[in-house]
Rosetta silent file (secondary structure, phi, psi, omega in degrees, C-alpha in Angstrom):
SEQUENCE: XXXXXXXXXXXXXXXXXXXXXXXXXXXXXXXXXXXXXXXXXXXXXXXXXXXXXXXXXXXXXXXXXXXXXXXXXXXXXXXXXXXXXXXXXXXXXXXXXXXXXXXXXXXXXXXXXX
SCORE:     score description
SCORE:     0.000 S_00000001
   1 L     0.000  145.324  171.850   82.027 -227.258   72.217 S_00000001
   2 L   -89.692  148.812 -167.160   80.109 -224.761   69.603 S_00000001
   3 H   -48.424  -46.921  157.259   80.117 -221.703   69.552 S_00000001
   4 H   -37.475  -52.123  159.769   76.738 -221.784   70.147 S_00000001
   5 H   -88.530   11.346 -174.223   77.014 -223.432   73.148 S_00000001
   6 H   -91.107  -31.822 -171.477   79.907 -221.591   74.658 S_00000001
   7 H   -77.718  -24.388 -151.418   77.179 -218.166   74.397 S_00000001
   8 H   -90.366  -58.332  165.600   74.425 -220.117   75.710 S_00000001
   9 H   -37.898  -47.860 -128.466   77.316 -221.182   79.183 S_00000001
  10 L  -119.906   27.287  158.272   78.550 -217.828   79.457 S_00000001
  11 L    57.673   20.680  160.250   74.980 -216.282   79.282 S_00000001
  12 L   -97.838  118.975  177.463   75.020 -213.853   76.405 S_00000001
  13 L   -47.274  129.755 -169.478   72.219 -213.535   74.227 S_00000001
  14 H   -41.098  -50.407 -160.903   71.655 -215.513   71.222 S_00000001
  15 H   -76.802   30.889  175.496   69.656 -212.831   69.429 S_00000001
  16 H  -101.526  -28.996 -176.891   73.029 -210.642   69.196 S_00000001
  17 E   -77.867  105.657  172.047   74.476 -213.598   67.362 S_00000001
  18 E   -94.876  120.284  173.110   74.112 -214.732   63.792 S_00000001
  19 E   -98.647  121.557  160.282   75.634 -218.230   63.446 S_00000001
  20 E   -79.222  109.172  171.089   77.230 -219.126   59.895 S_00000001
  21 L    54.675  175.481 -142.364   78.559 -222.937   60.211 S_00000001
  22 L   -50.623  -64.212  169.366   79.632 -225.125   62.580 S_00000001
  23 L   -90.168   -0.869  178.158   82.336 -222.296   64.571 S_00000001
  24 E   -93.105   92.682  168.858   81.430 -219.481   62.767 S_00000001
  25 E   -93.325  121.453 -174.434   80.101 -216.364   64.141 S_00000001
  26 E  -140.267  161.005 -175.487   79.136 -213.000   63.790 S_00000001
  27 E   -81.871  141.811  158.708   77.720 -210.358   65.841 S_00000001
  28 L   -90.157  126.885  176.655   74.405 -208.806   64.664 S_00000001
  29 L   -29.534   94.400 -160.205   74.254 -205.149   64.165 S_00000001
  30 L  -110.761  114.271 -162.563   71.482 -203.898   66.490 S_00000001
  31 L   -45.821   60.243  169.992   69.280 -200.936   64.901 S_00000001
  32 L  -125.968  121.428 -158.191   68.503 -198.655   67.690 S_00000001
  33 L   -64.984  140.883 -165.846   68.929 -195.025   67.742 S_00000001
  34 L   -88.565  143.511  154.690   71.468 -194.085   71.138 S_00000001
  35 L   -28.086  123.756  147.127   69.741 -191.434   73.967 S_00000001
  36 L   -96.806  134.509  154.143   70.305 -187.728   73.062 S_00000001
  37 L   -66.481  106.545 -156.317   69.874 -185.136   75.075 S_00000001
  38 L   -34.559  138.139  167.727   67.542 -182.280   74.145 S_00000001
  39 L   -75.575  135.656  168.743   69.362 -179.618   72.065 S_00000001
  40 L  -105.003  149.859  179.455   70.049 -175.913   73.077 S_00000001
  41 L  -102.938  125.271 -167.596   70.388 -172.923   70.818 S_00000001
  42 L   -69.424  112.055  168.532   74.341 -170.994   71.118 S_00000001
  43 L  -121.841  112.059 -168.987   73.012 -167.867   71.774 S_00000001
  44 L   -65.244   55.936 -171.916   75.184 -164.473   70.803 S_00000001
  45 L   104.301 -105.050 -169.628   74.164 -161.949   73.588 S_00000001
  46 L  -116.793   -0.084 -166.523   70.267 -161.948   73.165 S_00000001
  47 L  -112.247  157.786  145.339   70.346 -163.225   69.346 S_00000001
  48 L   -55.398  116.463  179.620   70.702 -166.923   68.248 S_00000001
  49 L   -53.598   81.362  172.856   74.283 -167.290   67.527 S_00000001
  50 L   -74.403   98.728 -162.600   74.487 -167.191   63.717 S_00000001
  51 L   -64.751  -73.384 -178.753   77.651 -168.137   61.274 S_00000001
  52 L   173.989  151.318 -170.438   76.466 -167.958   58.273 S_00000001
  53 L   -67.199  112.265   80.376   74.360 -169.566   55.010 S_00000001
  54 L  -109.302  -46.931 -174.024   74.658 -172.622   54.263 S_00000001
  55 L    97.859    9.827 -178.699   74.836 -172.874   57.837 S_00000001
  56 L   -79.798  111.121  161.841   77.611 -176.117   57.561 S_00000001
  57 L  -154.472  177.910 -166.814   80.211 -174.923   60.077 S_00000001
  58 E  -139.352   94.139 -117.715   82.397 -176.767   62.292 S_00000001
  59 E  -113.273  140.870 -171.497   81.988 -175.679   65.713 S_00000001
  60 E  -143.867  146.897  129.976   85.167 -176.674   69.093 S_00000001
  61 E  -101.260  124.827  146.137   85.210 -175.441   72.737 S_00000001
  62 E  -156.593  154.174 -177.871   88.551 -175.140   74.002 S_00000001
  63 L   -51.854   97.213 -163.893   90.128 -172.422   76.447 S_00000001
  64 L   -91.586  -74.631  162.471   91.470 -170.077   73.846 S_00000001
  65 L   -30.684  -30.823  164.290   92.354 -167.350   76.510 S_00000001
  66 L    81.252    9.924  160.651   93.692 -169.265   79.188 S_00000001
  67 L   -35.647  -28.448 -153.804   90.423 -168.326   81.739 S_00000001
  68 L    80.552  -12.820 -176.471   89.748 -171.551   82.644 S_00000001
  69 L   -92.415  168.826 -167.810   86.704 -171.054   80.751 S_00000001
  70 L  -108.769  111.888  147.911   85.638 -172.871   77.335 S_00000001
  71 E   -54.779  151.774  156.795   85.458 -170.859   74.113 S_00000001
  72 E   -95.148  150.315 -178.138   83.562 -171.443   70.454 S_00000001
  73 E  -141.276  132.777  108.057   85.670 -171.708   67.780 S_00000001
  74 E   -85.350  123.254  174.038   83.988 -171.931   64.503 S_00000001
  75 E   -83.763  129.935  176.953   85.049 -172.822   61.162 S_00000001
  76 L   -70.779  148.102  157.958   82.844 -171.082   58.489 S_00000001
  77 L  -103.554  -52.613 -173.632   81.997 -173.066   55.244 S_00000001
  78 L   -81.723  138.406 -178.356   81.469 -170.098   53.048 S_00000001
  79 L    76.628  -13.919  154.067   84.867 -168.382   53.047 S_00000001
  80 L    69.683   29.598 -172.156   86.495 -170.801   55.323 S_00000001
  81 E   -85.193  155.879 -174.178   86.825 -167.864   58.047 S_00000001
  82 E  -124.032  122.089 -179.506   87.465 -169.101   61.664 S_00000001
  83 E  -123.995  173.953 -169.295   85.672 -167.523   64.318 S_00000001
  84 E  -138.541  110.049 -161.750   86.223 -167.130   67.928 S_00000001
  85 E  -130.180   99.783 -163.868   83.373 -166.476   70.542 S_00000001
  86 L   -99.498  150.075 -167.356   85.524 -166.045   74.445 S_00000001
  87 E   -90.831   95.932  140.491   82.848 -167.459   77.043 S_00000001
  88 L   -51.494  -20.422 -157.799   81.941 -164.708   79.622 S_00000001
  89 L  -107.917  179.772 -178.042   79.467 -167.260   81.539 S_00000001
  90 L   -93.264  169.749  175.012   80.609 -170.558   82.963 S_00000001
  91 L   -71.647  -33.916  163.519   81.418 -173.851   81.251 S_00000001
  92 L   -19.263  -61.649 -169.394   78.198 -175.089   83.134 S_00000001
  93 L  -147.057   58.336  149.708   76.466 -171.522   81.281 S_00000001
  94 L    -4.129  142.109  160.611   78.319 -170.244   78.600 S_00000001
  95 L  -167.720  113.681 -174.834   77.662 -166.973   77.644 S_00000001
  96 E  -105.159  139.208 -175.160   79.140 -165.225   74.215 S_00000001
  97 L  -117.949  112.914  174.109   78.695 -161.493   73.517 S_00000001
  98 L    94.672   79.009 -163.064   80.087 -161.196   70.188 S_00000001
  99 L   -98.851  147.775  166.024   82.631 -163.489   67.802 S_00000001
 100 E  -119.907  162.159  173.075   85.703 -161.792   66.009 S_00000001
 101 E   -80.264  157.432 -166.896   87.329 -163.663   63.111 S_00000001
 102 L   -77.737   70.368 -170.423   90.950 -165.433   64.406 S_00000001
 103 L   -47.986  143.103  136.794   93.933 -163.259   62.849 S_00000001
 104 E  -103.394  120.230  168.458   97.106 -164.780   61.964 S_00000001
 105 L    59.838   45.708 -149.706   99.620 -162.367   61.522 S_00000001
 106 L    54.592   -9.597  174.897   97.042 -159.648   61.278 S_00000001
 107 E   -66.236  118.741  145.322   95.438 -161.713   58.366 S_00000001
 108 L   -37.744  118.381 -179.953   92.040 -163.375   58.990 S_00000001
 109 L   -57.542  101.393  167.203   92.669 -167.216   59.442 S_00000001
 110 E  -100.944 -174.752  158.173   90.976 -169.429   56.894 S_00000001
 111 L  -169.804  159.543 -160.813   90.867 -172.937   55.699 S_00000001
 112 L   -48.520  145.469  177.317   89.590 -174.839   53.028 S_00000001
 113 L  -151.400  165.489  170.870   85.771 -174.981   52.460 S_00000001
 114 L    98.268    0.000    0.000   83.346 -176.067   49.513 S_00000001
């Protein structure tokens, strides 16, 4: 049987399908942008939560503190500084008053940037 006719039994749609030769198949690639959910602004007490310019940072929640609650962690791109913003608010409704940079060994924590 061809491939063609094993999708047409088993009811999956053709137009997903490119067929190249007799047994040869591939799936086509289907252009559609996936659902998003409206965006919110991280906001640092009463100000929009700001790293710094360029504005490329690279932003985690995980329980840094051991609250039960979710933290921001940012990595900075200029200066590669790592920042830490502990979650007064719920995971539900977050709320950060303030980030400090992460010490190691009294040292501010960096990592590569640029």
């Amino acid at each position: 049987m061809s491939a063609r006719n094993r999708l047409r039994r088993e009811g999956v749609r053709r137009d997903r399908f490119a067929f190249r030769g007799p047994e040869r198949l591939e799936q086509r690639c289907v252009l559609s942008a996936p659902p998003l959910l409206a965006g919110i602004q991280v906001q640092n007490g009463a100000a929009a939560l700001n790293v710094d310019s360029p504005g490329y940072s690279a932003p985690t929640m995980a329980d840094w503190d051991g609250d039960g609650k979710k933290d921001l962690i940012v990595g900075q791109f200029t200066g590669g500084n790592v920042w830490l913003y502990l979650n007064k608010g719920t995971d539900a409704s977050p709320v950060f008053n303030g980030g400090t940079k992460v010490l190691c060994g009294g040292v501010p924590l960096t990592t590569s940037y640029g």
